[in-house]
PyMOL Python script that loads the backbone (N, CA, C, O; Angstrom):
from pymol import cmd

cmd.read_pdbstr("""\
ATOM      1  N   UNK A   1      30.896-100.959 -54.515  1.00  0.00           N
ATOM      2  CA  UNK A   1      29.862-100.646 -53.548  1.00  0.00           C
ATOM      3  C   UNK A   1      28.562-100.252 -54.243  1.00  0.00           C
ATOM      4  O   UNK A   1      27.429-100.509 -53.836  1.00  0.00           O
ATOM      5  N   UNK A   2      28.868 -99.641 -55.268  1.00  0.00           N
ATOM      6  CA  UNK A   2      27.813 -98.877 -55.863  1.00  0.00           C
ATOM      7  C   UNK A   2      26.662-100.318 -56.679  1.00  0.00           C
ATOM      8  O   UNK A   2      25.451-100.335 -56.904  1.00  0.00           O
ATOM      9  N   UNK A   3      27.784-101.380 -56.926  1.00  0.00           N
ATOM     10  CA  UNK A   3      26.852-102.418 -57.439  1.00  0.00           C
ATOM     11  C   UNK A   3      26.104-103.255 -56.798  1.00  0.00           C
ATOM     12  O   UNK A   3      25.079-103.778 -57.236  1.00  0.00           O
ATOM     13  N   UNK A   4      26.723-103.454 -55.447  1.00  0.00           N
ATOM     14  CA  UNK A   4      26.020-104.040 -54.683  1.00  0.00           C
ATOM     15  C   UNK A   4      24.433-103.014 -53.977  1.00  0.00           C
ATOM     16  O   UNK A   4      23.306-103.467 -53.783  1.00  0.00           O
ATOM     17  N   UNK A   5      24.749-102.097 -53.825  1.00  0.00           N
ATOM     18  CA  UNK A   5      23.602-101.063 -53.605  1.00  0.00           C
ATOM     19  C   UNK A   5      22.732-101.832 -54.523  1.00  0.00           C
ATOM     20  O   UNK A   5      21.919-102.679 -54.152  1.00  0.00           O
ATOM     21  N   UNK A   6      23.060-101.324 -56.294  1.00  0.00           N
ATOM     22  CA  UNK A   6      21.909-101.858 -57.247  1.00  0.00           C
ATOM     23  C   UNK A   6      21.142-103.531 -56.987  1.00  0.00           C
ATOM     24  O   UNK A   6      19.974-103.789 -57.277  1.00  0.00           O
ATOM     25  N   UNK A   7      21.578-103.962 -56.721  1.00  0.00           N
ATOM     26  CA  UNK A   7      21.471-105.187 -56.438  1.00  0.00           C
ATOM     27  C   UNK A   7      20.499-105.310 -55.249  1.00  0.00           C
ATOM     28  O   UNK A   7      19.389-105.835 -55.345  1.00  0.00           O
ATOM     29  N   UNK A   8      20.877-104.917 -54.411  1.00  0.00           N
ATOM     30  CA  UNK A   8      20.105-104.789 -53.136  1.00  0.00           C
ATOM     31  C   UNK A   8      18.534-104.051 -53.302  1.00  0.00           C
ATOM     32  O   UNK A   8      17.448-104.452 -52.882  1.00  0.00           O
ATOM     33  N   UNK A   9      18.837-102.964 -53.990  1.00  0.00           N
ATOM     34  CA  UNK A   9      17.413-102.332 -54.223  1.00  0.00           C
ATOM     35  C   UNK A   9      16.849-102.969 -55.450  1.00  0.00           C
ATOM     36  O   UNK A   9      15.680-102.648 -55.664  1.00  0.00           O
ATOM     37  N   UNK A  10      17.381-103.782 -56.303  1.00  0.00           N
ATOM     38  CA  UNK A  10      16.606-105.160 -56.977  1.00  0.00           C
ATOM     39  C   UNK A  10      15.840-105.437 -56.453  1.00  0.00           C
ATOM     40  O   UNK A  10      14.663-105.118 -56.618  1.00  0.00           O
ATOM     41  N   UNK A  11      16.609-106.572 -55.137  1.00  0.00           N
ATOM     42  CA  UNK A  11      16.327-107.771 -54.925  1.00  0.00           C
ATOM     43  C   UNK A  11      14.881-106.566 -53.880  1.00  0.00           C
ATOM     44  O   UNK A  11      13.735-106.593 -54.327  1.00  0.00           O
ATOM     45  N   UNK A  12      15.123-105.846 -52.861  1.00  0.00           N
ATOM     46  CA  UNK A  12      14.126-105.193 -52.652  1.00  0.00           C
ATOM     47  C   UNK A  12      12.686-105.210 -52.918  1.00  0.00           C
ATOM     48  O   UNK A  12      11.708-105.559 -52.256  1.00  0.00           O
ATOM     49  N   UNK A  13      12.868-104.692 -54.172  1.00  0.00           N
ATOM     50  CA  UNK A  13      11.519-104.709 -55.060  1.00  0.00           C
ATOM     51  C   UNK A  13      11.005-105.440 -55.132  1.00  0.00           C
ATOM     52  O   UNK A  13       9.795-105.214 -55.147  1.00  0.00           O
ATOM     53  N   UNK A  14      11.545-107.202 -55.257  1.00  0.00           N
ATOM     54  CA  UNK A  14      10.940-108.048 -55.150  1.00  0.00           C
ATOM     55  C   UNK A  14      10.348-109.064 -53.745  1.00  0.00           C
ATOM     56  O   UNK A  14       9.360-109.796 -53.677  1.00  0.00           O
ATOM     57  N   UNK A  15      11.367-108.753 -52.766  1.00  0.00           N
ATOM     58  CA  UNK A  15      11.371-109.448 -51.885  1.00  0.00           C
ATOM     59  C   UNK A  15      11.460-108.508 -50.791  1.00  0.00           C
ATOM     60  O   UNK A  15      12.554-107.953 -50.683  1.00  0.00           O
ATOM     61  N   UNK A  16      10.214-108.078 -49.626  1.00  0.00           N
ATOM     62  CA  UNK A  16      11.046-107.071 -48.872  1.00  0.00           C
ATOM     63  C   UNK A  16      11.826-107.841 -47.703  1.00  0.00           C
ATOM     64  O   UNK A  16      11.223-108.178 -46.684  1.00  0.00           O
ATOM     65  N   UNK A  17      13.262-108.122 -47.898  1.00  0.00           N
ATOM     66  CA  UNK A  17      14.057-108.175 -47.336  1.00  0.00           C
ATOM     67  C   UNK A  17      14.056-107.583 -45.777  1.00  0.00           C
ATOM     68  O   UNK A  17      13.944-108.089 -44.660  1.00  0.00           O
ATOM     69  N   UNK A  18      14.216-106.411 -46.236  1.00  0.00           N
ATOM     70  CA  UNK A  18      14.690-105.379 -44.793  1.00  0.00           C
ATOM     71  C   UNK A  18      13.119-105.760 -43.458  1.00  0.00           C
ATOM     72  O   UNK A  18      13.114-105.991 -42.249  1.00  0.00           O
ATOM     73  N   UNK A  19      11.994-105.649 -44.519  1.00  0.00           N
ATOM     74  CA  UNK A  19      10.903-106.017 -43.049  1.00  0.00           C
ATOM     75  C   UNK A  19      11.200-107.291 -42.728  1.00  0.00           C
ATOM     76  O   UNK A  19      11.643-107.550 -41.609  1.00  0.00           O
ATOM     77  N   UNK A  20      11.040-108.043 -43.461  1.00  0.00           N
ATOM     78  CA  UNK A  20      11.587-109.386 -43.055  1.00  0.00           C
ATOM     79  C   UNK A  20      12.631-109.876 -42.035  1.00  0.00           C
ATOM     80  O   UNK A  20      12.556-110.801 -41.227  1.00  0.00           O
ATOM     81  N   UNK A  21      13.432-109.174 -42.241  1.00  0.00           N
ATOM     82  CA  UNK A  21      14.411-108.558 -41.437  1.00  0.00           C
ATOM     83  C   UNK A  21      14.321-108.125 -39.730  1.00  0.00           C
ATOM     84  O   UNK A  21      14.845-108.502 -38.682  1.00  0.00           O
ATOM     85  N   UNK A  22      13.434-107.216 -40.119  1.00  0.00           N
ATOM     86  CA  UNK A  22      12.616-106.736 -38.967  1.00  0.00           C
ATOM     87  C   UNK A  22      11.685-107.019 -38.360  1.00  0.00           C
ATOM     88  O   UNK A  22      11.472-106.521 -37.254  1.00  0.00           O
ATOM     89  N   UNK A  23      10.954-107.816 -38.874  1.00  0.00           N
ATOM     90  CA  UNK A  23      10.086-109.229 -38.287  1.00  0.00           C
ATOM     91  C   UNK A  23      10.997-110.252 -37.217  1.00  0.00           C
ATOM     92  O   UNK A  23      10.610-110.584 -36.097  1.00  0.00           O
ATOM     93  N   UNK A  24      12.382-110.684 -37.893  1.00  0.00           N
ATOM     94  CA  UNK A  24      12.998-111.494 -37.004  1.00  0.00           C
ATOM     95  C   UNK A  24      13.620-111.196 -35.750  1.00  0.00           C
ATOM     96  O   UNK A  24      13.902-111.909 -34.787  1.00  0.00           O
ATOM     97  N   UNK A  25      13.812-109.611 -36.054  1.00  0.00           N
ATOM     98  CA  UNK A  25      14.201-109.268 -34.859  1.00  0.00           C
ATOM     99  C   UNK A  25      13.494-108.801 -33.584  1.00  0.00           C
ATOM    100  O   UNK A  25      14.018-108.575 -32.493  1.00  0.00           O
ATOM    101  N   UNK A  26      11.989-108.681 -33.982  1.00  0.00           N
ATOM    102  CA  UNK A  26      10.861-108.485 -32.863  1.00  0.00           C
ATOM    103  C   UNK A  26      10.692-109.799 -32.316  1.00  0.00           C
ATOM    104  O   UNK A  26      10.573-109.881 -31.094  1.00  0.00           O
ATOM    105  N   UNK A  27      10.650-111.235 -33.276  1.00  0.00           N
ATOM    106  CA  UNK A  27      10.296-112.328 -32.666  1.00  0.00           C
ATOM    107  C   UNK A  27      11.869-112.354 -31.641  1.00  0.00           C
ATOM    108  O   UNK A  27      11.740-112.216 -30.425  1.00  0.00           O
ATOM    109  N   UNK A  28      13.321-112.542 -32.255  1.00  0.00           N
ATOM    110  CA  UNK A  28      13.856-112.665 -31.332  1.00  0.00           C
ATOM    111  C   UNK A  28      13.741-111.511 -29.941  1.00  0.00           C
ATOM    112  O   UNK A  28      14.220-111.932 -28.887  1.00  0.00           O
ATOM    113  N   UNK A  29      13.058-109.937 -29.927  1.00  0.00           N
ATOM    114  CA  UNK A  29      13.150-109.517 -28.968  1.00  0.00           C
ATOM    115  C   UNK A  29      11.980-110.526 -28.135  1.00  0.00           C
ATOM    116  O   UNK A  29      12.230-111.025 -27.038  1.00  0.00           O
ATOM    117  N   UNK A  30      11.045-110.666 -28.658  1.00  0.00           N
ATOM    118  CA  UNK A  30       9.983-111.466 -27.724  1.00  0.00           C
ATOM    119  C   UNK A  30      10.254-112.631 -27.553  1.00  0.00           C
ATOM    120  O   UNK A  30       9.379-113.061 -26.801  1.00  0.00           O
ATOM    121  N   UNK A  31      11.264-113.781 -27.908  1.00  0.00           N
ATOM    122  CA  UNK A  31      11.506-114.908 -27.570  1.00  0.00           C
ATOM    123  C   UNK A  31      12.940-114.619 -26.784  1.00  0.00           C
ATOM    124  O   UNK A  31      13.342-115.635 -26.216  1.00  0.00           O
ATOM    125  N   UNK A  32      13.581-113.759 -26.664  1.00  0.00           N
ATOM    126  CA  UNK A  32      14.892-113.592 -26.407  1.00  0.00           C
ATOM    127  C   UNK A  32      15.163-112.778 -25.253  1.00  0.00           C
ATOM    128  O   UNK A  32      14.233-112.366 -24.560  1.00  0.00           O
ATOM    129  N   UNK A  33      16.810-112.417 -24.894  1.00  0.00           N
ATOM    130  CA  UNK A  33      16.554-111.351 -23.649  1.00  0.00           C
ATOM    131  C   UNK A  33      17.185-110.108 -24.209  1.00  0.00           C
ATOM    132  O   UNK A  33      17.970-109.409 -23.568  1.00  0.00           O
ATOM    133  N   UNK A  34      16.736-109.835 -25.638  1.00  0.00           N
ATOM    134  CA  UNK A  34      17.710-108.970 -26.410  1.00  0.00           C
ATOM    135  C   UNK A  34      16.358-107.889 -26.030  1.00  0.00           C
ATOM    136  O   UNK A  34      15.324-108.289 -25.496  1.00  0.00           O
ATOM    137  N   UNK A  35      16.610-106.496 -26.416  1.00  0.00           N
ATOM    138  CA  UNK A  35      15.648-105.551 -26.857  1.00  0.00           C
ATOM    139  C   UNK A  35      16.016-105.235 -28.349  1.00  0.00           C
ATOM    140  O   UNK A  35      16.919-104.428 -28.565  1.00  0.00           O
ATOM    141  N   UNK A  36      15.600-105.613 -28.998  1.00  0.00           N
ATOM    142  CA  UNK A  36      16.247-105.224 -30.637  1.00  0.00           C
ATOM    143  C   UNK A  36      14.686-104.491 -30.924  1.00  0.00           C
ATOM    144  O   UNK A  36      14.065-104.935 -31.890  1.00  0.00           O
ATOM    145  N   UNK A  37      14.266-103.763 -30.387  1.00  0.00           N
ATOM    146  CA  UNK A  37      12.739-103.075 -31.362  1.00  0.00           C
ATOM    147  C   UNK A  37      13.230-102.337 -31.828  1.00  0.00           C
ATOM    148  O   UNK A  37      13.317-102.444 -33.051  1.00  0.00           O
ATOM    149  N   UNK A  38      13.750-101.334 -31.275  1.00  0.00           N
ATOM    150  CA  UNK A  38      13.884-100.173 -32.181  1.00  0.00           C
ATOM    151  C   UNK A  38      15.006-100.372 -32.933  1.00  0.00           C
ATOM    152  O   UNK A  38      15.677 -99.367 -32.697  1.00  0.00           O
ATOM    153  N   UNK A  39      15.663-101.104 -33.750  1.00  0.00           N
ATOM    154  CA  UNK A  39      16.163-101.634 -34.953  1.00  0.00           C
ATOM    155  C   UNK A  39      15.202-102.473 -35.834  1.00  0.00           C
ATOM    156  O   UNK A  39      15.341-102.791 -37.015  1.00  0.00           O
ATOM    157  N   UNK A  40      14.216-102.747 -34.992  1.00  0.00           N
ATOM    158  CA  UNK A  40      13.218-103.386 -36.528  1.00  0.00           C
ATOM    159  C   UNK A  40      12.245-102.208 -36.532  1.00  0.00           C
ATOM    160  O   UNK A  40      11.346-102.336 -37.363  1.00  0.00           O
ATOM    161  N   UNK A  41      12.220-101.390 -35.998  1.00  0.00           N
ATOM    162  CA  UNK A  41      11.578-100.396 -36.151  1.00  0.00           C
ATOM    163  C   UNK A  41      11.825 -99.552 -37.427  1.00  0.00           C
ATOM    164  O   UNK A  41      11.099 -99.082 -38.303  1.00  0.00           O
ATOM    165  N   UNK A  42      13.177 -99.559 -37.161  1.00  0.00           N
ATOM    166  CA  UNK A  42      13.994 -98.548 -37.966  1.00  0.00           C
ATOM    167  C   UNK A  42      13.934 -99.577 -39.441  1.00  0.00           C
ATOM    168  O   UNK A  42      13.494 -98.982 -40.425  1.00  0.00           O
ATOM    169  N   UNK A  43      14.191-100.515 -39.580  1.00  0.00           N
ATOM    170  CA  UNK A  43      14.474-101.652 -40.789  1.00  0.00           C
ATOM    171  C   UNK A  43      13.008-101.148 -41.456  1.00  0.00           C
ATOM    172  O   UNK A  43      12.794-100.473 -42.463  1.00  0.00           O
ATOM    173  N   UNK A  44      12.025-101.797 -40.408  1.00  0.00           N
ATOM    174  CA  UNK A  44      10.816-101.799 -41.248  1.00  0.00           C
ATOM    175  C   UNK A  44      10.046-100.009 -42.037  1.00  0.00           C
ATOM    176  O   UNK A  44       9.165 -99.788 -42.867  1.00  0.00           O
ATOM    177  N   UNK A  45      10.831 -99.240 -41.333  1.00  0.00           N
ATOM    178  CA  UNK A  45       9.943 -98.058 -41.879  1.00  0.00           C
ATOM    179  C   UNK A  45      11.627 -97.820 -43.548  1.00  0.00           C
ATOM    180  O   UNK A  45      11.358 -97.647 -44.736  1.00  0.00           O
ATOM    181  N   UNK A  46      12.644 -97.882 -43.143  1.00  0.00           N
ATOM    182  CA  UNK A  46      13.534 -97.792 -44.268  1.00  0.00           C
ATOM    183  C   UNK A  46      13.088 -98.504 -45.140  1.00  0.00           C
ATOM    184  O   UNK A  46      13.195 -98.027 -46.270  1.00  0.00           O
ATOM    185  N   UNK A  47      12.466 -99.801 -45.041  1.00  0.00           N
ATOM    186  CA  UNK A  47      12.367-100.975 -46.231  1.00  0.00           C
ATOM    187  C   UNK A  47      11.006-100.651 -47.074  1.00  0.00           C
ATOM    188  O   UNK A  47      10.610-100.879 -48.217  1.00  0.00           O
ATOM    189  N   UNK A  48      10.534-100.044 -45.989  1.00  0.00           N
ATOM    190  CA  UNK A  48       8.804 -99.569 -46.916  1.00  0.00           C
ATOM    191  C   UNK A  48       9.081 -98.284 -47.559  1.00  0.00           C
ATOM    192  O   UNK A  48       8.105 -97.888 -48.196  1.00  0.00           O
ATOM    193  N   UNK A  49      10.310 -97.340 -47.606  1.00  0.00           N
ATOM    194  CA  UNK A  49      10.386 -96.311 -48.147  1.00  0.00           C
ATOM    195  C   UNK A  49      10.968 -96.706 -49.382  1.00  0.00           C
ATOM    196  O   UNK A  49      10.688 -96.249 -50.490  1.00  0.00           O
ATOM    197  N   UNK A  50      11.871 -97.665 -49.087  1.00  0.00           N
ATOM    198  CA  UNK A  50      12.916 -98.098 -50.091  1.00  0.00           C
ATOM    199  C   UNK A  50      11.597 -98.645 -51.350  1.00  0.00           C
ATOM    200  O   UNK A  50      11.549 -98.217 -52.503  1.00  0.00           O
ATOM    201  N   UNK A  51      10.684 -99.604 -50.780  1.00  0.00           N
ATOM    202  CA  UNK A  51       9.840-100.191 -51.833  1.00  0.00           C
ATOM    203  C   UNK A  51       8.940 -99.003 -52.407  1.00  0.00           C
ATOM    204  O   UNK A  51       8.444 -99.015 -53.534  1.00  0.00           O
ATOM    205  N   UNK A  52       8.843 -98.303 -51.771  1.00  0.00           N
ATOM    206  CA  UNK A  52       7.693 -96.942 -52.302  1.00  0.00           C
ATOM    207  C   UNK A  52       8.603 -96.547 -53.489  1.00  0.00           C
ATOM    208  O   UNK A  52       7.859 -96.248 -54.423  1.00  0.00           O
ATOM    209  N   UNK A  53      10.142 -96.398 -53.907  1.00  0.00           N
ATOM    210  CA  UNK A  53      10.941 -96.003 -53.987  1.00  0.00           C
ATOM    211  C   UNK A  53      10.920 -96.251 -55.329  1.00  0.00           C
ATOM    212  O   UNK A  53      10.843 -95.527 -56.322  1.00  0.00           O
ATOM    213  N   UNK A  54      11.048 -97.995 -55.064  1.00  0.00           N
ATOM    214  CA  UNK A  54      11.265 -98.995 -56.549  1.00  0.00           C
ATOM    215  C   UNK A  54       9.978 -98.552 -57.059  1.00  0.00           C
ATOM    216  O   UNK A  54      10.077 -97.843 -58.061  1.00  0.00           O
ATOM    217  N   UNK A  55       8.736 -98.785 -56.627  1.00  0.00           N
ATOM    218  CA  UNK A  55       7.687 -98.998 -56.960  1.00  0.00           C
ATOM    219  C   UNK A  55       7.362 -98.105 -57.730  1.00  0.00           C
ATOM    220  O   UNK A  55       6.511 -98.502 -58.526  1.00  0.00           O
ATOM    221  N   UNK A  56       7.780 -96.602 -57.923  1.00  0.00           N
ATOM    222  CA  UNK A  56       7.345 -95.611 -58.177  1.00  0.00           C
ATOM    223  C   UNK A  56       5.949 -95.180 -57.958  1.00  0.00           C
ATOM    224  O   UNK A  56       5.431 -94.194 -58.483  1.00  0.00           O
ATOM    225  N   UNK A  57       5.270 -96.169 -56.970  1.00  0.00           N
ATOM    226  CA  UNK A  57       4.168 -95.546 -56.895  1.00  0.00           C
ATOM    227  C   UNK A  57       3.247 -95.934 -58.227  1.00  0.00           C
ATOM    228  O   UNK A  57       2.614 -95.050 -58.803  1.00  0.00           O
ATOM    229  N   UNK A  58       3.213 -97.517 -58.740  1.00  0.00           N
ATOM    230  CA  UNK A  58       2.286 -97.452 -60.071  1.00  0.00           C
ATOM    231  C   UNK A  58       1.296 -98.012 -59.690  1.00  0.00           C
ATOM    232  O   UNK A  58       1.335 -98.961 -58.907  1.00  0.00           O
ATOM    233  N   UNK A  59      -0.019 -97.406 -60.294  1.00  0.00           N
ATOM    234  CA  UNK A  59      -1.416 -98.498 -60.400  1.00  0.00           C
ATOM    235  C   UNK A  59      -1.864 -99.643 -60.820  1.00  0.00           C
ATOM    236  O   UNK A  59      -2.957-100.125 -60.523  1.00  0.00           O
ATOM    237  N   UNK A  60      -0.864-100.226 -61.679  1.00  0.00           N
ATOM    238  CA  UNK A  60      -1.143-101.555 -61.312  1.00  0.00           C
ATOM    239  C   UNK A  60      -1.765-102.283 -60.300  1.00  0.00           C
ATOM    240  O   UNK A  60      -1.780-101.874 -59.139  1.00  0.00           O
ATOM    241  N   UNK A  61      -2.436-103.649 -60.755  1.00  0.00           N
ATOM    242  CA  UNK A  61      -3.302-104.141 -59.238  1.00  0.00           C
ATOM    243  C   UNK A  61      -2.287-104.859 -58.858  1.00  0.00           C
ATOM    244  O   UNK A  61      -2.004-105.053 -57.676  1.00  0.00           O
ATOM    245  N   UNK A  62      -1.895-105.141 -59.463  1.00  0.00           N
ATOM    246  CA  UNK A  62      -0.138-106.131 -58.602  1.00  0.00           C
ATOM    247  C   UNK A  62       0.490-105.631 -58.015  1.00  0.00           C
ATOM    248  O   UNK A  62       0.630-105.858 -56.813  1.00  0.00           O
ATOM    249  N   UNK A  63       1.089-104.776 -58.659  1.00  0.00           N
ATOM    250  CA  UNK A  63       1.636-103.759 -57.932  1.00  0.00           C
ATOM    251  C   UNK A  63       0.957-102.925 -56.100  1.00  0.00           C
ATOM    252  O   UNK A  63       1.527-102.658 -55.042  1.00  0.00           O
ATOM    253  N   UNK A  64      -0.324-102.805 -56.545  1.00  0.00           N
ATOM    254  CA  UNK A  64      -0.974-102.182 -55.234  1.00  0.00           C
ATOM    255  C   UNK A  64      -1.025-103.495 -54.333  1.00  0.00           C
ATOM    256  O   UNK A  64      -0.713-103.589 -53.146  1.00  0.00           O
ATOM    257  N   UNK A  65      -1.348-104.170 -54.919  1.00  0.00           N
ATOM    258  CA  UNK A  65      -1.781-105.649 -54.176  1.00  0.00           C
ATOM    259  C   UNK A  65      -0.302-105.917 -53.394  1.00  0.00           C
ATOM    260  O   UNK A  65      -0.353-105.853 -52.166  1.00  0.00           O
ATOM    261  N   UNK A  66       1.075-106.227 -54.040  1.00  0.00           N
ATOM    262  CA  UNK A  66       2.473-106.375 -53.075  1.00  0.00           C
ATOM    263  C   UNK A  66       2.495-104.762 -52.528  1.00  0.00           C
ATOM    264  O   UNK A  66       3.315-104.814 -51.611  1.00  0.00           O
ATOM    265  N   UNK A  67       2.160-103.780 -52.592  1.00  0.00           N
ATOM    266  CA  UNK A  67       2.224-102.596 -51.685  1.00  0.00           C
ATOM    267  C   UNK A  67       1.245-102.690 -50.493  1.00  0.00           C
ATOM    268  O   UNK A  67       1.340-102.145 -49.394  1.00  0.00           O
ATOM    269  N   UNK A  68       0.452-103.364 -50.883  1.00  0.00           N
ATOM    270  CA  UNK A  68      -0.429-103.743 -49.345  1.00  0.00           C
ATOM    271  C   UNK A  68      -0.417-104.293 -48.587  1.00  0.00           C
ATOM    272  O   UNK A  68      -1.048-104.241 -47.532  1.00  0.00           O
ATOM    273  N   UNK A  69       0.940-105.525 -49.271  1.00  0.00           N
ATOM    274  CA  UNK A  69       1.108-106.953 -48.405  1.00  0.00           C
ATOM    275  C   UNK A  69       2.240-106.028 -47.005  1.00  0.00           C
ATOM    276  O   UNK A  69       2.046-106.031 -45.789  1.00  0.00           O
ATOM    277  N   UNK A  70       3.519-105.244 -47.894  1.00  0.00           N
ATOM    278  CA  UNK A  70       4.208-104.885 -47.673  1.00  0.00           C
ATOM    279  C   UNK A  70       3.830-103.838 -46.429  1.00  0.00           C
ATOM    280  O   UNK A  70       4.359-103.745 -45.322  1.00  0.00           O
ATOM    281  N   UNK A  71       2.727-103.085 -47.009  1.00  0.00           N
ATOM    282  CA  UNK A  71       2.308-101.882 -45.302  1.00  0.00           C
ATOM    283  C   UNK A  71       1.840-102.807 -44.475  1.00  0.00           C
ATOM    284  O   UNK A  71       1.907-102.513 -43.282  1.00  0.00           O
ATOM    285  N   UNK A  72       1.300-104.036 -44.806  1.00  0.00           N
ATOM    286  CA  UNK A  72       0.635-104.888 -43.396  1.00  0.00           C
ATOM    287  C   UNK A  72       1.648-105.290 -42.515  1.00  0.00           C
ATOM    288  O   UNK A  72       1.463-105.233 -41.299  1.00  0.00           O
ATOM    289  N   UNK A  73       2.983-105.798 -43.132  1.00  0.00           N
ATOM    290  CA  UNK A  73       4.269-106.021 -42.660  1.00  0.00           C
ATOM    291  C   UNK A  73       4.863-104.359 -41.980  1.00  0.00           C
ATOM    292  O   UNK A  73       5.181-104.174 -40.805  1.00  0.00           O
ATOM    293  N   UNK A  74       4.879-103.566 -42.820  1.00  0.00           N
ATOM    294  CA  UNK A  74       5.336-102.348 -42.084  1.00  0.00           C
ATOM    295  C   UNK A  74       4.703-102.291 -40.300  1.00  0.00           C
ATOM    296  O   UNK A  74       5.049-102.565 -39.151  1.00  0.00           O
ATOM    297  N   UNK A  75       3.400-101.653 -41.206  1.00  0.00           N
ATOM    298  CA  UNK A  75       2.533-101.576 -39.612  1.00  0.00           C
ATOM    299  C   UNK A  75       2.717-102.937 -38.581  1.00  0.00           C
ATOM    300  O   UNK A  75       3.318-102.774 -37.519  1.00  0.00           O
ATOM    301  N   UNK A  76       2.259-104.070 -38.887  1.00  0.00           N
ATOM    302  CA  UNK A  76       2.770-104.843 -37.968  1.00  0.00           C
ATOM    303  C   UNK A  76       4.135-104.541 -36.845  1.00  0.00           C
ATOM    304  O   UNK A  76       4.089-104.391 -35.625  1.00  0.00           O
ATOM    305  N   UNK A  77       5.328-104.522 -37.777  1.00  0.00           N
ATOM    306  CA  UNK A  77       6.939-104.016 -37.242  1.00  0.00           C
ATOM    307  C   UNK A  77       6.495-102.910 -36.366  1.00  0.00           C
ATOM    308  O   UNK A  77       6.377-103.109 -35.157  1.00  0.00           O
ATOM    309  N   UNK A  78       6.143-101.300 -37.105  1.00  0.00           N
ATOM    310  CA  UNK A  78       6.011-100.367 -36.053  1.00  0.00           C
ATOM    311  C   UNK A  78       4.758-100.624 -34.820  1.00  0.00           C
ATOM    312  O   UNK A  78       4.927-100.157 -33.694  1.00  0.00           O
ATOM    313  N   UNK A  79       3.632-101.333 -35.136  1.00  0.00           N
ATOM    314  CA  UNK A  79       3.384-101.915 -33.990  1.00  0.00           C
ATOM    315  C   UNK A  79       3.693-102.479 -33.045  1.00  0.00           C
ATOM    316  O   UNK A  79       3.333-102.039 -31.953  1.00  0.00           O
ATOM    317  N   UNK A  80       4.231-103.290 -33.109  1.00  0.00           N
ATOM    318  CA  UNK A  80       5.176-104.193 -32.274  1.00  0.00           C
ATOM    319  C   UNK A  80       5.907-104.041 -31.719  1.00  0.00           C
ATOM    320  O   UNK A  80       6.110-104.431 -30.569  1.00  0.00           O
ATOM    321  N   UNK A  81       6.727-103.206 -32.624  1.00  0.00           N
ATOM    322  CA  UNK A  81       8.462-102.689 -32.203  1.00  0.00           C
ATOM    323  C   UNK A  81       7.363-101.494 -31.114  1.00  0.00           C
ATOM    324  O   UNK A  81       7.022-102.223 -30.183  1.00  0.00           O
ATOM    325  N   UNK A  82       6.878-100.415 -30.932  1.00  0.00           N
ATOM    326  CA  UNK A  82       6.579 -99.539 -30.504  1.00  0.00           C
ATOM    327  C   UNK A  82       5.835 -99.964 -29.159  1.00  0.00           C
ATOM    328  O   UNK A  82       5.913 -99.179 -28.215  1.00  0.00           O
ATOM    329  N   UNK A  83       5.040-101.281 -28.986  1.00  0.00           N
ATOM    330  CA  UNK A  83       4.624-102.082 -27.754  1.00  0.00           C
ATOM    331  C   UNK A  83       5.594-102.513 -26.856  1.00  0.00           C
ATOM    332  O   UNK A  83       5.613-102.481 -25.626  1.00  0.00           O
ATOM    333  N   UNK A  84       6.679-103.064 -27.957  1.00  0.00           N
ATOM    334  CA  UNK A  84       7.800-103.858 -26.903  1.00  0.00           C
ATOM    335  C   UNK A  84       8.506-102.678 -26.171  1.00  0.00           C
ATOM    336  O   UNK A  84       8.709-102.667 -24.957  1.00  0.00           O
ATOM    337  N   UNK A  85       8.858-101.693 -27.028  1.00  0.00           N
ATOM    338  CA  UNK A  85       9.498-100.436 -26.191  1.00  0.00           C
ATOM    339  C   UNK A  85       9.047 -99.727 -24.994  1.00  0.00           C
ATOM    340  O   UNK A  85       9.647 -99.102 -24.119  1.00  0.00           O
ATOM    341  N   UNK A  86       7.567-100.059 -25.250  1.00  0.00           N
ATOM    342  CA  UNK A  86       6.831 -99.529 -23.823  1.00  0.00           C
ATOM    343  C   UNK A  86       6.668-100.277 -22.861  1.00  0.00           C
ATOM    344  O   UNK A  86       6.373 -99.742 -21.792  1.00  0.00           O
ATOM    345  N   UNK A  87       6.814-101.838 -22.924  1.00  0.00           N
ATOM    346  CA  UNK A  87       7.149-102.545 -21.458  1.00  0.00           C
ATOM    347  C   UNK A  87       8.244-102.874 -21.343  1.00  0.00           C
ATOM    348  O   UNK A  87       8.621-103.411 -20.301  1.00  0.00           O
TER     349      UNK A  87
END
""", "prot")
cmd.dss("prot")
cmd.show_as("cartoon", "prot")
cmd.util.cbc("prot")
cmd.orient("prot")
């Protein structure tokens, strides 16, 4: 278990998975008759902690540059997810 964890918060770092994740499940709440927001809600704010996590937070411009891509994806999710919940 413990290796697959490592693995996961790898692949993380590179790829955010979990918003991604949580992206699909707002489009299926809005194309679908599911309510799944508040599970991409939840995905997308875990996956941006998780990357803050890997990231340690360095100055690098690459680094800031995929941390920015990544909050546009965050905020998007808690946007969204937080609209759909209210109608």
């Amino acid at each position: 278990m413990k290796i697959y964890l490592k693995k996961f918060l790898y692949l993380q770092k590179g790829i955010p998975l979990l918003e991604l994740l949580g992206l699909f499940l707002i489009a299926i709440t809005l194309y679908g008759n599911f309510d799944l927001s508040n599970y991409a809600t939840i995905l997308g704010v875990i996956g941006f902690f998780i990357s803050i996590y890997n990231k340690r937070i360095s100055f690098i411009v690459l680094n800031v540059f995929l941390m920015f891509n990544r909050l546009i994806i965050f905020f998007l999710i808690v946007v969204l997810g937080s609209y759909l919940r209210l109608n």
